[in-house]
N, C-alpha and C positions, 0 to 999 in steps of 0.2 A: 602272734601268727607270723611265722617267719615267709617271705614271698622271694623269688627271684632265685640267680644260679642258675643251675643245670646242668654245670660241667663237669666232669671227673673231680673229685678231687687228690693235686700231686702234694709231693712234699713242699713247695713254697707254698702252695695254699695252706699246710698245715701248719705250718712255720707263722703264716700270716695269722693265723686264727689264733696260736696259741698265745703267739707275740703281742697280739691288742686285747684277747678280752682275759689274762689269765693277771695282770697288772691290775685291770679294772675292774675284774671280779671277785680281786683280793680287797679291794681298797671298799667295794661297796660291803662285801660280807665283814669287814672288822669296822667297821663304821657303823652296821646296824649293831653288832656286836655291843659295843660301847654305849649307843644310845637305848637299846635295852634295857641294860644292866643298872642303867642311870635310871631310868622309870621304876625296873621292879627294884632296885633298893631304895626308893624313896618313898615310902608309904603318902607322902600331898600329892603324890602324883598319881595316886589310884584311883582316878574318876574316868568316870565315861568317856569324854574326848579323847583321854590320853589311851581306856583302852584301844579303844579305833586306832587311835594313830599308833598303839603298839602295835594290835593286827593288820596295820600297812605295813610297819618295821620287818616281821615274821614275811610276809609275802613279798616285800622289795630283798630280804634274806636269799627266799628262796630263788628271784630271778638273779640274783648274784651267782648264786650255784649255779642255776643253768646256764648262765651265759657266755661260759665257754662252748658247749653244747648247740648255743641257737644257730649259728651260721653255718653248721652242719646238714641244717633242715633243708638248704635249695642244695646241695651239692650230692652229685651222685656217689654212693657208696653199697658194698655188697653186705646187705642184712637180709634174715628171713623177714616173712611178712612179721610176724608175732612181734621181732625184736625194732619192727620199722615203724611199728605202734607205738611201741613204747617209748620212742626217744622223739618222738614228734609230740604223741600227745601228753607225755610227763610237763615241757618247757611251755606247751597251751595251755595247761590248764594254771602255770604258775604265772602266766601272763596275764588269762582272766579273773585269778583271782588280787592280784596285784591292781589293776584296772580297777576293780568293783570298789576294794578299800580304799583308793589313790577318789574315787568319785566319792566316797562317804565321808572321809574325814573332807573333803572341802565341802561337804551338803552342811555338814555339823556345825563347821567353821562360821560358814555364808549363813545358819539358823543364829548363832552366836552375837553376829552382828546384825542382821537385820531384827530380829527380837533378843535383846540381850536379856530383857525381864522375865519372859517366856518360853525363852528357849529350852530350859531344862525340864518342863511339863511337854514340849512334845514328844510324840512316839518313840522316836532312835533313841530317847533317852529314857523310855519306862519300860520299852521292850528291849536295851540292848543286847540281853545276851540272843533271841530271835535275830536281830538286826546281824551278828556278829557271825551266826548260821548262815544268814542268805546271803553273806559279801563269801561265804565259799560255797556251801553246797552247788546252787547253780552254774558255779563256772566250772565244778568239776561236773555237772550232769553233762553241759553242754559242748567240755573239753571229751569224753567219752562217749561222743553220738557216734565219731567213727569204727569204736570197737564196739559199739553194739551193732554194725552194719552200714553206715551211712560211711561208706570209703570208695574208692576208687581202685578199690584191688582187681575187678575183671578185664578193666580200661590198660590196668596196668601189666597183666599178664596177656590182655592181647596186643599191647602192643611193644612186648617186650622184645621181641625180633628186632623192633626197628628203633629202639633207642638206643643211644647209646653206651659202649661197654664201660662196666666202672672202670676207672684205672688203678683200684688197689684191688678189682680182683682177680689178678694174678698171682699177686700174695696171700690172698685168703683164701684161693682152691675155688672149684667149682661146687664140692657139695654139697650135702645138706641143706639143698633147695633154696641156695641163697639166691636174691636178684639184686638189680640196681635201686634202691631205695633211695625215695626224694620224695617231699613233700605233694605230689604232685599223684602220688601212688596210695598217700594216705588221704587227701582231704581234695573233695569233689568241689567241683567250683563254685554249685551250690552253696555249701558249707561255708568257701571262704567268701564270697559277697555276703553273703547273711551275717558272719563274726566281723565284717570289714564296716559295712554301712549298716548292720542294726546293733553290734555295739560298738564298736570300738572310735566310730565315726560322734554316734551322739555324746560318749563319755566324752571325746575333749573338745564337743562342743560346748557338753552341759559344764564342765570344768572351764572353760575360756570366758561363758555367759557369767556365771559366777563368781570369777574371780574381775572381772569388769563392773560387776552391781556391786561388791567392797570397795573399790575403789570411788565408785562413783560416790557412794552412799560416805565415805569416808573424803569426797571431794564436798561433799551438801556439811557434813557438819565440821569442816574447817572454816568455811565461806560462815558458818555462827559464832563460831571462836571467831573471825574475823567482826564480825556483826557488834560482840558483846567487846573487842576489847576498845572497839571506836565509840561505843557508848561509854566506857569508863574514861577511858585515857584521850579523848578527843581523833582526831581524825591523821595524826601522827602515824607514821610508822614505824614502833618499836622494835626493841631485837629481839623480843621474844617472841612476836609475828614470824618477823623475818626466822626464826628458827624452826617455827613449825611448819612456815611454806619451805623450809628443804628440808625440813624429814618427810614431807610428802613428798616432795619429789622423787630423794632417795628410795623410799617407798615404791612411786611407780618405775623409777628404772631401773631399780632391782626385778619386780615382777614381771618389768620389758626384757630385761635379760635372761630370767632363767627361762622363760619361754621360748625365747629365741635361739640358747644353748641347748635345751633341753628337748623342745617339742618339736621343733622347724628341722632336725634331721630325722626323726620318727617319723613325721609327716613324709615330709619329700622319697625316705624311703620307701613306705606305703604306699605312695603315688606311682613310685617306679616301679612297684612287685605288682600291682596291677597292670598297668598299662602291658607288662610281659605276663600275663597272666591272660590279656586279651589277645594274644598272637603266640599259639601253642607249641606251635613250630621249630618259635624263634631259640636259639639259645643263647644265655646269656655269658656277661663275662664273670668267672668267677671270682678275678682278684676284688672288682668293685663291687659284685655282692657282700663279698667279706665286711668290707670297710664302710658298706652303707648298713649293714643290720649291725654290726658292732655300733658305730655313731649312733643309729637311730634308736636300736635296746638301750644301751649303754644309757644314756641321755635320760630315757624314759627311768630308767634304774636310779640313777641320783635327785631325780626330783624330791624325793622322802627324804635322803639325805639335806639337801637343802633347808627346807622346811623344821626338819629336825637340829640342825647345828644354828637356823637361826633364832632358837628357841633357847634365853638361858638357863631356864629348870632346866633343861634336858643335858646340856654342855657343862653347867657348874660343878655338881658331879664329879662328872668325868676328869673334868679340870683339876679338882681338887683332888683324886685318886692317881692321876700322873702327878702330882706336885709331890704328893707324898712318895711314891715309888720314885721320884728323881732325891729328895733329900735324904733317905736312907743308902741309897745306893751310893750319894754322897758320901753320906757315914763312913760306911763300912768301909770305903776306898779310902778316907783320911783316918780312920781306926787301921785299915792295911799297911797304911805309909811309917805310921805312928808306930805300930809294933816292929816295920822293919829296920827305925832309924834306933 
């Protein structure tokens, strides 16, 4: 859900927009790319977990597409209504659907650890392909409440006099019943409190809760490895201790870091498309809309990357299929030299 903007948008906005997410929309789509391809050519990798965390791959895919796209959503521009639906609720419903897998694969993960014996007899794993249904159909039901009626199209035609004019349409003509399209025309305030504080708010609570009880749960049985190696080896402290208290560490500051890179400009932008969300009036600036839904999508867009490269099934692969395409291409260049000398 994209919040904030409101201003025309000029060519530096355009420039801006294409300049930051058209780099990192390239980088997220050839990255899920790879770690794909790495799954489905690997037949041990065709288990359950890994499907999930492929259909995160496929919905973090699709937010890389749109994310050129999303900062478009607070910025005023001349579309018909028909065409102001669809370029708003295409990049929601790839959002909700992103969100729903991004909270599954860590529900499976967090079952994984907390019952590692039984994890694979509960439900996400005897019903996955159900499970695999409702991490999409529902966020496309609930991405399309505005095109079945639930918009802000009469708000937006009465009070189309007194907004203001787009600034690219002058170039696009008056015709064909174009207006100022923004987000603000598609999705009723209703709508965005309810996809703000009943999902998008509990998923990265329930993701934040979760990935705090791993860690905990994974601080309780280090403290027994510590327990058992002072029963064997006396009360010494070894460097095999000492090696496992910093891969925990490493452990939690990594998981402190991507949160912090990742979630903390999502967040903070969320905080600011509301708080302008609560003063209707007001308009915003549109250079720092740009630069805060790019950091905040963006951010949210590589967390699957993350997850995914730091996993070596999924990278070895990959690794080994550039190794190969760098030593032929060797080849061929000292086979080039060889026939030219």
């Amino acid at each position: 859900m994209d919040l904030g903007g409101g201003g025309g948008s000029g060519s530096v906005e355009v420039q801006l927009i294409y300049s930051i997410t058209m780099p990192l929309s390239s980088t997220i789509i050839l990255t899920n790319l790879l770690i794909i391809l790495a799954i489905g050519c690997n037949r041990r990798l065709h288990t359950t977990p890994n499907y999930f965390f492929l259909s995160l791959l496929v919905a973090d895919l699709g937010m890389g597409v749109a994310l050129p796209f999303i900062p478009w959503m607070g910025l005023s521009r001349p579309l018909s209504f028909g065409a102001c639906l669809m370029v708003h609720v295409l990049p929601n419903f790839l959002f909700l659907a992103f969100l729903f897998n991004l909270v599954m694969v860590h529900y499976e993960r967090y079952l994984s650890i907390v019952s590692p014996l039984r994890h694979r007899s509960f439900w996400v794993h005897r019903r996955f392909p159900l499970v695999l249904l409702a991490l999409w159909l529902p966020p496309l039901l609930f991405a399309l409440l505005p095109a079945f009626g639930w918009n802000n199209r009469r708000g937006a035609t009465a009070g189309a006099s007194t907004k203001p004019n787009c600034s690219l349409s002058a170039a696009a003509g008056s015709g064909s019943g174009e207006r100022c399209c923004t987000y603000r025309h598609v999705f009723p305030n209703a709508f965005i409190y309810l996809e703000v504080y009943g999902i998008l708010l509990p998923a990265i609570l329930s993701i934040a809760m979760m990935t705090g009880r791993v860690l905990w749960i994974t601080h309780g049985q280090l403290k027994d490895i510590r327990r058992l190696q002072r029963s064997v080896t006396g009360r010494g402290r070894g460097g095999r201790q000492l090696g496992v208290d910093l891969r925990y560490a490493r452990c939690v500051a990594a998981v402190s870091l991507t949160f912090l890179a990742c979630w903390v400009p999502y967040i903070i932008y969320t905080h600011v498309g509301m708080a302008f969300l609560l003063r209707p009036g007001a308009e915003g600036n549109p250079t720092a809309h740009i630069v805060l839904s790019c950091a905040g999508m963006g951010g949210m867009a590589v967390v699957p990357l993350v997850l995914g490269l730091a996993n070596r099934e999924y990278t070895d692969p990959v690794r080994k299929f550039l190794h190969k395409l760098h030593n032929r291409w060797r080849r061929r260049r000292w086979d080039a030299e060889s026939i030219a000398l």
